[in-house]
C-alpha positions in Angstrom: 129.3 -135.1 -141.2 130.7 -131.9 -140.4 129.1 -132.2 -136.9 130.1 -135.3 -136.1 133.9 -134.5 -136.3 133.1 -131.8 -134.3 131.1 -133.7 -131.3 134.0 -135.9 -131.5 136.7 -133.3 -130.7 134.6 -131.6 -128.5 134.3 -135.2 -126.5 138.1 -136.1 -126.9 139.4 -132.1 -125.6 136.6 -133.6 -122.7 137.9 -136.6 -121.3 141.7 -134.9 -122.2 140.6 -132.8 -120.0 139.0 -134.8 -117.0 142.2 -136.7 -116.8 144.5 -133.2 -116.8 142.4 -132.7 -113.5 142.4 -136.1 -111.8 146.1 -136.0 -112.3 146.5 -132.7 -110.9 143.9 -133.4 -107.9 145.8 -136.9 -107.2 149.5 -134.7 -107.3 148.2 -132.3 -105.3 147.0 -134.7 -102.4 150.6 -136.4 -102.6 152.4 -133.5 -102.2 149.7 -132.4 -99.1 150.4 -136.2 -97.6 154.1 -135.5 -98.0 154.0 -131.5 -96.5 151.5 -132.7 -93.9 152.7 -131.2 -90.3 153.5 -134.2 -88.1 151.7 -134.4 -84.8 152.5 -135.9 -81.5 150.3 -137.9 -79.1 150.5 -137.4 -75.7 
């Protein structure tokens, strides 16, 4: 029992944090989008 509670934490603290990094990876392109350097075409 004892190690079911604890593959279930270890899988929650998991997807916690996979989201934690897609939210930071998906900020992170915004804010490159939004500081991209604009070019001109000749």
């Amino acid at each position: 029992m004892k190690k079911l509670v604890i593959l279930a934490l270890a899988a929650a603290g998991a997807v916690v944090a996979r989201k934690k990094i897609a939210e930071s990876r998906s900020e992170q392109a915004l804010w490159a989008e939004a500081t991209d350097a604009v070019t001109r075409g000749n």
